[in-house]
Backbone as CSV, one residue per row, in Angstrom:
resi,resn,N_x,N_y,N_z,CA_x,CA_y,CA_z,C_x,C_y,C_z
1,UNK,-18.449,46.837,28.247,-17.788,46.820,29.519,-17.184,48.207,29.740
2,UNK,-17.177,48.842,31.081,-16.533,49.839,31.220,-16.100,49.706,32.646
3,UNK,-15.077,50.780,33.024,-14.709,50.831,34.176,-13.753,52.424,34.196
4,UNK,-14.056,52.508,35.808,-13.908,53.909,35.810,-12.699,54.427,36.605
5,UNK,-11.620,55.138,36.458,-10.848,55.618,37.458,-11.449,56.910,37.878
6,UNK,-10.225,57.704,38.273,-10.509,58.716,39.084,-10.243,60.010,37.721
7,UNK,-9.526,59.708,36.600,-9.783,60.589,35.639,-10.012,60.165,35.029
8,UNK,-9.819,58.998,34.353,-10.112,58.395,32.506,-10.888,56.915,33.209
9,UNK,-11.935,56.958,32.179,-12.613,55.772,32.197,-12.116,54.884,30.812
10,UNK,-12.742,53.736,30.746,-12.311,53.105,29.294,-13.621,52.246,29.227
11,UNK,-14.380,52.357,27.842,-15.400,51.603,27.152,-14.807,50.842,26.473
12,UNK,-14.944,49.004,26.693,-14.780,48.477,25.524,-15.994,47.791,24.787
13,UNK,-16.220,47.649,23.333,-17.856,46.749,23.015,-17.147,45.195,23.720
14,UNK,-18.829,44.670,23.840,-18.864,43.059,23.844,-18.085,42.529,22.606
15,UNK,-17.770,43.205,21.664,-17.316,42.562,20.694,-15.814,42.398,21.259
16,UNK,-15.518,43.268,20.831,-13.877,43.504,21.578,-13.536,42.505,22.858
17,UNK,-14.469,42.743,23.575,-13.955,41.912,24.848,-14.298,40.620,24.945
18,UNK,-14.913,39.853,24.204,-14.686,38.886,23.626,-14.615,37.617,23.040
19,UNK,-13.401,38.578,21.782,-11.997,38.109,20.985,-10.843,37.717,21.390
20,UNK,-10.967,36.832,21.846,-9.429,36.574,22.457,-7.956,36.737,21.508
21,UNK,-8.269,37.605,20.316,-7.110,37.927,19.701,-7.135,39.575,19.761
22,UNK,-8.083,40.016,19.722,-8.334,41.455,20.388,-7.607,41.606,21.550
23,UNK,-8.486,40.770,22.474,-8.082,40.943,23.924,-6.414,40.667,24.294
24,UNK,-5.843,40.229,23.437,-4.269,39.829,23.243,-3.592,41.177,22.583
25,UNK,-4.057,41.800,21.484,-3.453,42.648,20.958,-3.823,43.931,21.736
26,UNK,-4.598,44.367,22.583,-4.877,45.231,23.360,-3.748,45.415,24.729
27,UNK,-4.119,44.042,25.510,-3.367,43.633,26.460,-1.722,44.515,26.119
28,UNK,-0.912,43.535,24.904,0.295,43.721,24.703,0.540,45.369,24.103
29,UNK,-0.451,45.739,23.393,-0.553,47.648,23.112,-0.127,48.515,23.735
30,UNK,-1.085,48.422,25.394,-1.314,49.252,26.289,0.319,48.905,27.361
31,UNK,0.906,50.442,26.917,1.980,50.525,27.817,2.096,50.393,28.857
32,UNK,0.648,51.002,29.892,0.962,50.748,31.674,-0.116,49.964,31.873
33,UNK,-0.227,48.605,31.182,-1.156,47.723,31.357,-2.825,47.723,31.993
34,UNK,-3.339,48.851,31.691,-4.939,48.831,31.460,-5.221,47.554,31.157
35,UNK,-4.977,46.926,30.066,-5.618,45.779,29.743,-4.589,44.545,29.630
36,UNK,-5.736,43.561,30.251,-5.176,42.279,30.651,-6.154,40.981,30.032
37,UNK,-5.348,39.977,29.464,-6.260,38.844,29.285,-6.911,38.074,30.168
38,UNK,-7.834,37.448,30.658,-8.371,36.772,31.345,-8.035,35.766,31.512
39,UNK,-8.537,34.629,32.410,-7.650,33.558,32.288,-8.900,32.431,31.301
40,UNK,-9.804,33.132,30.754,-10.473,32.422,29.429,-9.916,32.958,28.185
41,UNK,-8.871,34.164,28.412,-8.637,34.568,27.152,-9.779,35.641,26.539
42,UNK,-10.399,36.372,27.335,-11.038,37.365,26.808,-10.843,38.733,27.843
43,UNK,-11.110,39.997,27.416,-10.304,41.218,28.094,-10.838,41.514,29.485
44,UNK,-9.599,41.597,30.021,-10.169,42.463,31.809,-9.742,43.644,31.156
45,UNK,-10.390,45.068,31.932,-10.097,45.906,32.076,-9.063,46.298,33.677
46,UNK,-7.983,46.515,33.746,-7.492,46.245,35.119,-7.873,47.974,35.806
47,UNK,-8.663,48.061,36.406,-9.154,49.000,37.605,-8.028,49.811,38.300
48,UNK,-6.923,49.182,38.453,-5.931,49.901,39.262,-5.061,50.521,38.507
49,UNK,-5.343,50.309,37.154,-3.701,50.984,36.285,-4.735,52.163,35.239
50,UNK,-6.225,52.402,35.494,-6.806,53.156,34.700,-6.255,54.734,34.394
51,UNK,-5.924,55.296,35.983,-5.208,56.473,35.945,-3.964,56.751,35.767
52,UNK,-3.137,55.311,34.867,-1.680,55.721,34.698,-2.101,56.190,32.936
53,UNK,-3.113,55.996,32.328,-3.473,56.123,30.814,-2.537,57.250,31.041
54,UNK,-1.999,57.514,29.677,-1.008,58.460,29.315,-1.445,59.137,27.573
55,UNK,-3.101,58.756,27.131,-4.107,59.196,26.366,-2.660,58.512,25.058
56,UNK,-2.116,57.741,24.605,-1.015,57.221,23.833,-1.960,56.720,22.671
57,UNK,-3.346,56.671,22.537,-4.441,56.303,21.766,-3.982,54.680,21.335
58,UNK,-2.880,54.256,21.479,-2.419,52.509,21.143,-3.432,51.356,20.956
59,UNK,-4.375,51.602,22.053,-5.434,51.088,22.364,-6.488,51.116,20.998
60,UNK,-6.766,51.710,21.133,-7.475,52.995,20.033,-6.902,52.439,18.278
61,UNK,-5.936,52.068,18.415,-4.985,51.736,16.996,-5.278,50.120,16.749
62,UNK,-5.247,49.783,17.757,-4.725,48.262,17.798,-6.769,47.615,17.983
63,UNK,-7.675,48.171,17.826,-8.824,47.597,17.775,-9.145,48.490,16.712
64,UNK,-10.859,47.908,16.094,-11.680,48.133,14.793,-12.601,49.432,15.695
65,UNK,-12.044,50.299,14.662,-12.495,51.766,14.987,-13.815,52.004,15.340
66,UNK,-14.250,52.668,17.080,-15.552,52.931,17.564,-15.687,51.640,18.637
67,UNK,-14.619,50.501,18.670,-14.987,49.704,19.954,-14.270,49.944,21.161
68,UNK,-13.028,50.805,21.057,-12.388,51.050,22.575,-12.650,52.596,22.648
69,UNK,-13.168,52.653,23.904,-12.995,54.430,24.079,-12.602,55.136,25.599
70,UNK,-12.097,56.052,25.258,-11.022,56.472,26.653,-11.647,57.580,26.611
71,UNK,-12.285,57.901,27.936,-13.360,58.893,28.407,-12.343,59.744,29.314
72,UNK,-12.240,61.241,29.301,-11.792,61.653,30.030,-12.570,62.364,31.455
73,UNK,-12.298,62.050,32.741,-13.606,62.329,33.412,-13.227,63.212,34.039
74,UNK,-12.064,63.975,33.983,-11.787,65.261,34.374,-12.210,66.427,33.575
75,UNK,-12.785,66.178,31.947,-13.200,66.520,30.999,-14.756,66.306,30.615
76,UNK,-15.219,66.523,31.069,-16.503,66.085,30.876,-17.085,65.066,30.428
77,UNK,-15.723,63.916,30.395,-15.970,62.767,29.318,-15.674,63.075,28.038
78,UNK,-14.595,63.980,27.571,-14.332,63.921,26.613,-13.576,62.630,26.250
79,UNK,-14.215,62.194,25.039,-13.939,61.061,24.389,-12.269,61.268,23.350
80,UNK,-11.604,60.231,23.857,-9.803,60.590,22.836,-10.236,60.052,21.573
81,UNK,-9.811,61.307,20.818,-10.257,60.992,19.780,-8.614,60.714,18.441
């Protein structure tokens, strides 16, 4: 799944999105709420809060390394590493 703002995009795998214990520990991670649980319990990406990312990598911490990725698209897509 991905979705795109106007600077940072965010990749998550099918795996990640879902886990409804992923999708919970992501959700509660992410400081300006990028991510939200669904109402099945598996991850939205929320579209409107993509360009508040503040690159805090939380996201990034709180999933199994190589399934969330924060694309920077003012950057050529540099990937936060």
């Amino acid at each position: 799944m991905r979705q795109d703002g106007t600077f940072i995009a965010v990749e998550v795998s099918d795996e990640v999105a879902g886990d409804r214990e992923l999708a919970r520990a992501l959700a509660e991670a992410c400081p300006v709420d990028i991510f939200a649980e669904g109402s099945d319990g598996t991850l939205e990406i929320v579209q409107g809060n993509l360009d508040e990312c503040v690159l805090c990598r939380l996201c990034l911490d709180a999933s199994p390394q190589g399934t969330v990725r924060v694309l920077k698209l003012y950057d050529n897509e540099a990937v936060l590493a």
